[in-house]
C-alpha positions as CSV (number, residue, x, y, z in Angstrom):
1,X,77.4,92.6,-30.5
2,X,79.1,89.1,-30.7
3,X,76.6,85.9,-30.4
4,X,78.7,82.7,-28.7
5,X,78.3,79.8,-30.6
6,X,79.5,76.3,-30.9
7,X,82.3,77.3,-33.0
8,X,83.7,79.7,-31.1
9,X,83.9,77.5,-27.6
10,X,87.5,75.9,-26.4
11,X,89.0,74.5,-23.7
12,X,92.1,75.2,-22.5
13,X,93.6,71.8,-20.8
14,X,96.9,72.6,-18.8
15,X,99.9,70.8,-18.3
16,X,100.4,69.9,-14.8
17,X,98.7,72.1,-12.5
18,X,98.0,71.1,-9.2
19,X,100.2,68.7,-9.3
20,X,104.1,68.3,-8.1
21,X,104.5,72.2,-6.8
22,X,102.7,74.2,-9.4
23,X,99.2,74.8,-7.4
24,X,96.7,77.4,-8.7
25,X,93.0,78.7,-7.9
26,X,90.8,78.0,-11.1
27,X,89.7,81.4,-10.2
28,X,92.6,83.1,-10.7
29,X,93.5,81.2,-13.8
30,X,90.0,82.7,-14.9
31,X,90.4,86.2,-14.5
32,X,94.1,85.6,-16.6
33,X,92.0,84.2,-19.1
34,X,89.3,87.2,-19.0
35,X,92.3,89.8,-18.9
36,X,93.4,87.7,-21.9
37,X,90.3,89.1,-24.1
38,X,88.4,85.3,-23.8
39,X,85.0,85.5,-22.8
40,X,82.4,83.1,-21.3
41,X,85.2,81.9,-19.0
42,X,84.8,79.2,-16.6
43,X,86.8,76.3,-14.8
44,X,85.8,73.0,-14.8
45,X,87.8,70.3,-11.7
46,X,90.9,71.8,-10.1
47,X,93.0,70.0,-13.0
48,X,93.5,73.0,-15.3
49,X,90.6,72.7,-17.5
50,X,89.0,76.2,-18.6
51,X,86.4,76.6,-20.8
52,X,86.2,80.1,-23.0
53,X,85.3,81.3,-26.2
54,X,87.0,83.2,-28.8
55,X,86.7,84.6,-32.2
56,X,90.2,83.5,-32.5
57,X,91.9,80.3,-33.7
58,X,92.8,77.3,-31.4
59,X,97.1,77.6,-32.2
60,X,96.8,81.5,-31.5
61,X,94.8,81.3,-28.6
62,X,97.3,78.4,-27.5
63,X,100.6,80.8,-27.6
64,X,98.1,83.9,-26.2
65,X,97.4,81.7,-23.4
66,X,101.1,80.0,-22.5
67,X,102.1,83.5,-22.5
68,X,99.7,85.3,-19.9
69,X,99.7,82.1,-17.9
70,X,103.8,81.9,-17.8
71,X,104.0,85.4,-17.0
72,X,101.0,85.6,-14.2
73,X,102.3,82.6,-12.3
74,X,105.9,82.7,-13.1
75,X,105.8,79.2,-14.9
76,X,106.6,77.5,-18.2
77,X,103.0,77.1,-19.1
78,X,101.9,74.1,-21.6
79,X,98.3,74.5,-22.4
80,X,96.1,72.8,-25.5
81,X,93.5,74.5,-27.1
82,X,90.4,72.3,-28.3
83,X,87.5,72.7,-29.5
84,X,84.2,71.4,-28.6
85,X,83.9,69.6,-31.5
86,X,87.3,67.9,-31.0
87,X,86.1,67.4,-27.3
88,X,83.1,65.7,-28.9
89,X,85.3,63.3,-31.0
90,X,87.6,62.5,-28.2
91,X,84.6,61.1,-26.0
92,X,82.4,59.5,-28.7
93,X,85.5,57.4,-29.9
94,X,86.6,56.0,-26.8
95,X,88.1,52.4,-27.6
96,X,87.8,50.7,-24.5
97,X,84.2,49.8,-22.5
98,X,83.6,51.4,-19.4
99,X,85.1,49.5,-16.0
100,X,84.9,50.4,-12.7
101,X,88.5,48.6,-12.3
102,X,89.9,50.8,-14.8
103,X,90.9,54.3,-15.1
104,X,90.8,55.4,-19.6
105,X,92.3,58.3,-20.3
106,X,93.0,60.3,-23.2
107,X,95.3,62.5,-24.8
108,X,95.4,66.0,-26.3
109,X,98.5,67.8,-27.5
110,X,100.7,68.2,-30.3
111,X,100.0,67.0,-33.9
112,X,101.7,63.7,-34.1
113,X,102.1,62.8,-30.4
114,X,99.2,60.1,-30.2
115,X,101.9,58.0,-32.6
116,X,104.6,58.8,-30.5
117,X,103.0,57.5,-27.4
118,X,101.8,54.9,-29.3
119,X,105.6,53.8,-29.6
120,X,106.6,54.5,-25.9
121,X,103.4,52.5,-24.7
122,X,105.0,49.4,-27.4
123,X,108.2,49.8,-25.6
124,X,107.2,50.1,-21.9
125,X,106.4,46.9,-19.7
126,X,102.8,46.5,-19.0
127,X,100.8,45.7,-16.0
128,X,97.9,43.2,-16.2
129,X,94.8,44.5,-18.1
130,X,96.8,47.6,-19.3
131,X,95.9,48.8,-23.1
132,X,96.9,51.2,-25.5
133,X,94.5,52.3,-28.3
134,X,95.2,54.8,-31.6
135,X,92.0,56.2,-33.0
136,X,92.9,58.5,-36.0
137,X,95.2,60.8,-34.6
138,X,93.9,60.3,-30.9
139,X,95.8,58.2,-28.2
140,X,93.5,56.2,-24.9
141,X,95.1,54.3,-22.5
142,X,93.4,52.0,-20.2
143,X,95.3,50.9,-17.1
144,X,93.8,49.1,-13.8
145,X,92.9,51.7,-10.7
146,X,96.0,52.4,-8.7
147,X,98.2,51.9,-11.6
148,X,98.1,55.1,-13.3
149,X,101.7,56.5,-11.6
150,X,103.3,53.4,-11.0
151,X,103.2,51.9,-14.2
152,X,106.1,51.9,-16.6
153,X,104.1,53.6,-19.0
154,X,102.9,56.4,-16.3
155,X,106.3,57.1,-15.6
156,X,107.9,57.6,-18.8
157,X,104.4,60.0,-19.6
158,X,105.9,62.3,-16.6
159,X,109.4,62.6,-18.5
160,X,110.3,66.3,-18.5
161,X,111.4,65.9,-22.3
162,X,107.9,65.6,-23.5
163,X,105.8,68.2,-21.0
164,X,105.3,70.2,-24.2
165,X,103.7,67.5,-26.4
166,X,100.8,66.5,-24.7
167,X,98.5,66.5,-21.7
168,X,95.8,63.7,-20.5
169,X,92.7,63.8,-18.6
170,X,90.1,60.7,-17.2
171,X,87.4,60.5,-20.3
172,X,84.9,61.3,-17.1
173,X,86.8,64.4,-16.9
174,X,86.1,64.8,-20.9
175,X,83.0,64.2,-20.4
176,X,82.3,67.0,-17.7
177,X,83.6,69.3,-19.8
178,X,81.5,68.7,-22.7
179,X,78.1,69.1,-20.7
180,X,79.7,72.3,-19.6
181,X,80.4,73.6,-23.3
């Protein structure tokens, strides 16, 4: 009889679903997960963010899952496995205060991508009130509401060369997912 503790509880944050063609029921993407061996599985927003747990570690449980999700929906599926802990860090560390003017998100992905975005951001021409923050190894960006696509930055973060790397989500969203876990 397995117990489900903290240790064992992830979530699954996908790359781009719902968004530019690639539409999916959280349902559906439940019962892959389930078929998948996870238990406890549940979706949390229509954004591609499933919570599970696992005996399993986070980078098996990352090529497990790109591989049932590419072959279910007939995608190249880009998924990041974290655990509530990390989930945890991500919202407690948030560099920027809270403003209803502004959208914060952060990042999840690859080890070594916050530094690479990091450098894009440096690069990119900024709109007023738009900030870029590392914390340890953890990337935020602040931009003003209604910014978030057209901005330099939000453009070169939909590049098709870095899909693999990383994925983002509003800290609100973070922070529904932690009350869930």
């Amino acid at each position: 009889m397995s117990v489900s503790n903290t240790d064992n509880k992830f979530c699954a944050f996908l790359r781009g679903v719902n968004v530019k063609g690639t539409n999916m029921k959280m349902a559906e993407v439940c019962s892959v997960f389930e078929r998948a061996g996870m238990r406890d599985v549940s979706s949390v927003l229509a954004s591609g963010n499933i919570l599970f747990s696992s005996e399993k570690k986070a980078q098996e449980l990352k090529k497990v899952l790109e591989k049932v999700m590419s072959e279910h929906f007939s995608y190249e599926a880009y998924l990041f496995v974290k655990s509530r802990q990390e989930i945890e860090t991500i919202c407690y560390e948030i560099p920027f205060e809270n403003d209803s003017q502004y959208h914060i998100y952060g990042f999840v992905g690859v080890d070594g991508v916050a530094k690479t975005l990091m450098s894009e951001f440096y690069k990119s021409k900024k709109v007023v009130g738009e900030k870029a923050q590392l914390v340890g190894c953890r990337f935020y960006w602040k931009v003003p509401r209604g910014n978030t696509l057209d901005s330099e930055f939000g453009k070169i973060l939909g590049r098709k060369n870095l899909k693999s790397f990383f994925t983002s989500r509003n800290i609100n969203t973070f922070e529904k997912v932690l009350k869930r876990m």
